[in-house]
N, C-alpha and C positions, 0 to 999 in steps of 0.2 A: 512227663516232666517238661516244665519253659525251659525252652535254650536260650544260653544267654548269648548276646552278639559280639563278635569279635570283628573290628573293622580294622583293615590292612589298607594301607596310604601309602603306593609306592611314591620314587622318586621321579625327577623330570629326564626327557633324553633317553629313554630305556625302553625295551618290549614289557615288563614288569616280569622277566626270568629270575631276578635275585631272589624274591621274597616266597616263590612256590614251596619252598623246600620248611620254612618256617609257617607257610599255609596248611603245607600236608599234616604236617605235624600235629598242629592243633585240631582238625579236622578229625583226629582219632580220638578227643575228645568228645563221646557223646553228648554233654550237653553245651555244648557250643558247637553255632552257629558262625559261619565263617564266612563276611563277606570280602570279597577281593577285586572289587572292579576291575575291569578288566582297559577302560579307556579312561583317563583323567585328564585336565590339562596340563600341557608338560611333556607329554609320552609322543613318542616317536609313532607313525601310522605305517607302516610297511618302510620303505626310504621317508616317509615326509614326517617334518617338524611342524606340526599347525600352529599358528599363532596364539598365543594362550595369552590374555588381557585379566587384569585384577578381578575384571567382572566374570569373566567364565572360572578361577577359582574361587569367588563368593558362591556364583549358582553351584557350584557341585560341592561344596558345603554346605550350602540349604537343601539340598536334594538328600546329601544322605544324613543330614540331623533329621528331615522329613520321615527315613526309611528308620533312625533308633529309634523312633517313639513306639512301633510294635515291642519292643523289649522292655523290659522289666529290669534288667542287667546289660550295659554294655561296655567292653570293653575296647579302646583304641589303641593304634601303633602305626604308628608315622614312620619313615626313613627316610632320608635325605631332604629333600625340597618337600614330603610328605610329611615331613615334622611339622614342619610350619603350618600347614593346613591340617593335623593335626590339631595344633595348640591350639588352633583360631577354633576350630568346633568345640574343642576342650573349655572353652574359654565361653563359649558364647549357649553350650549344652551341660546342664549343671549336673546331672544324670550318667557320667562318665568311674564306673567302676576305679579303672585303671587306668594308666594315657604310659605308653613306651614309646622313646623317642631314640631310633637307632639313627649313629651319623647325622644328629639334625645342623640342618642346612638353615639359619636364622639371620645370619650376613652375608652379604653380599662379597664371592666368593673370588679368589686372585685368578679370573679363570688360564693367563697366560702361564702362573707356577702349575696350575692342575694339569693342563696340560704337556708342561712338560716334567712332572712328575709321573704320568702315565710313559707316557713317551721311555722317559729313561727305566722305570721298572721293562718294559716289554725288551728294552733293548741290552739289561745285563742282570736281572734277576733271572738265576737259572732254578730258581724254586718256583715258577710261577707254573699254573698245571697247565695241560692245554689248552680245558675249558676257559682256565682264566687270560688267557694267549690270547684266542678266537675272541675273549667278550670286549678286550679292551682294545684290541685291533678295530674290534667294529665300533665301537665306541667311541674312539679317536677318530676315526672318519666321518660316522655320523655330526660329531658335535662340532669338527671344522668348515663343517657345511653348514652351520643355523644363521641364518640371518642376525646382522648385531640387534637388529629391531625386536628382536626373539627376546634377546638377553636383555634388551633395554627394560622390556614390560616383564619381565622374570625379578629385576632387579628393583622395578617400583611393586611388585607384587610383596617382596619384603621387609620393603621399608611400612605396608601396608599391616603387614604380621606380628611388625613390632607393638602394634596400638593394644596387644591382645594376649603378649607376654605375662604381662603380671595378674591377669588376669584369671589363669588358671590356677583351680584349686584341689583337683586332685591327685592323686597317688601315681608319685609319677617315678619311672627307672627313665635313667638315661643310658644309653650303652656311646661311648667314648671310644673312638678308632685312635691308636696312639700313632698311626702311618698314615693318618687321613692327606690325602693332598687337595679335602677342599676343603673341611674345618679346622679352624684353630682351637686348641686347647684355648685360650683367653675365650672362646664363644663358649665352651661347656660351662667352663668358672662362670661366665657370668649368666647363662643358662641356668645353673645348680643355685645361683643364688636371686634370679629373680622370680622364679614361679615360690610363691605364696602361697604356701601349704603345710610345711615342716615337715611333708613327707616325701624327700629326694632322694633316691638310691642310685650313684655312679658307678657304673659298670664297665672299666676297662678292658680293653681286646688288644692286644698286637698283631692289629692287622691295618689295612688300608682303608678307603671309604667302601670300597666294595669287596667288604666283609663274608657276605655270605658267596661269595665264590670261592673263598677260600677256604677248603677243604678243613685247614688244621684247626681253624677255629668254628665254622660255620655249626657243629653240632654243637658246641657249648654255648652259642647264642641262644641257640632257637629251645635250646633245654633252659636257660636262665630266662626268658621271657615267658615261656611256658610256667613254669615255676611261680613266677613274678606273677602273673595272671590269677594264682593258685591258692595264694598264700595270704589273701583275704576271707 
């Protein structure tokens, strides 16, 4: 049997620890194929933030539209700042099964409210696990430390994403964080109604942007994307 591909797009600022747990899962699918790089631009290198330029997220969109052409079937899923490079491969590779777009990050985000909406969940949310304690502890120290220059070219990176929006055309879920502290609701709305396809499925969660550490919800995502993946 062809396996079909499944490519995983994490987000920027991160070791890519959210999205394993919706890796594994699919992986238990035999005929899929599960790629998940493990370095993008964006991601954190041990302590270091590398400098990530519009041109190094075009090359690793042409690198792995390069690597869907062995498949016959492929499947995408973007998260966070992974959405957007997402879309843009969506956009630009016509051969795209399914495209999920968890927490997409498509504007340029308030980052002094995200931070101190991190800030105040750690400091009186007493539901928060420990896992999720440790990740946004590290998290908030990492991302005070990025150079603005970092954010500068993050931020012309998606005004670059936008050229590419309306441009996709297929079968797309969006999964909508109702606690996001770095999406707004007005980006899904206008999200949901600019991809050009008549086929949008909005999927709400009550949770934060970093969903899949959150225990209460993380196995109904990663079974409704599963699912979603399925139902073609």
């Amino acid at each position: 049997m062809e396996k079909e591909l499944v490519v995983i797009i994490n987000g920027a600022g991160t070791n890519g620890m959210e999205l394993k747990a919706l890796q594994k899962e699919l992986e238990k699918n035999d005929k899929y194929f599960v790629y998940y790089p493990g370095f993008l631009p964006g991601v954190f290198v041990g302590d270091y933030f590398p400098k990530s330029t519009t041109k190094d997220f075009i090359r690793f969109a042409d690198e792995t539209m390069e690597m869907m052409k062995q498949f016959k079937k492929v499947h995408l899923i973007g998260y966070s700042l992974g959405a957007s490079t997402s879309m843009i491969i969506a956009a630009k590779y016509k051969d795209i099964e399914n495209l999920v777009l968890i927490a997409p990050i498509i504007k340029n985000p308030n980052y002094s409210r995200f931070l101190r909406g991190l800030s105040y969940s750690l400091a009186y949310d007493k539901s928060l696990t420990r896992v999720q304690k440790i990740f946004y502890n590290e998290f908030v120290k990492r991302f005070i430390r990025v150079p603005k220059y970092h954010i500068w070219h993050l931020q012309k990176y998606l005004l670059h994403t936008k050229k590419y929006l309306r441009k996709v055309k297929c079968r797309t879920l969006i999964v909508e964080t109702l606690k996001d502290e770095l999406v707004k609701r007005s980006s899904i709305d206008f999200l949901q109604k600019i991809i050009n396809n008549g086929i949008v499925e909005r999927y709400s969660v009550d949770s934060s942007h970093f969903l899949l550490f959150d225990r209460a919800v993380r196995n109904q995502v990663v079974e409704k994307v599963a699912s979603f993946l399925e139902e073609v």
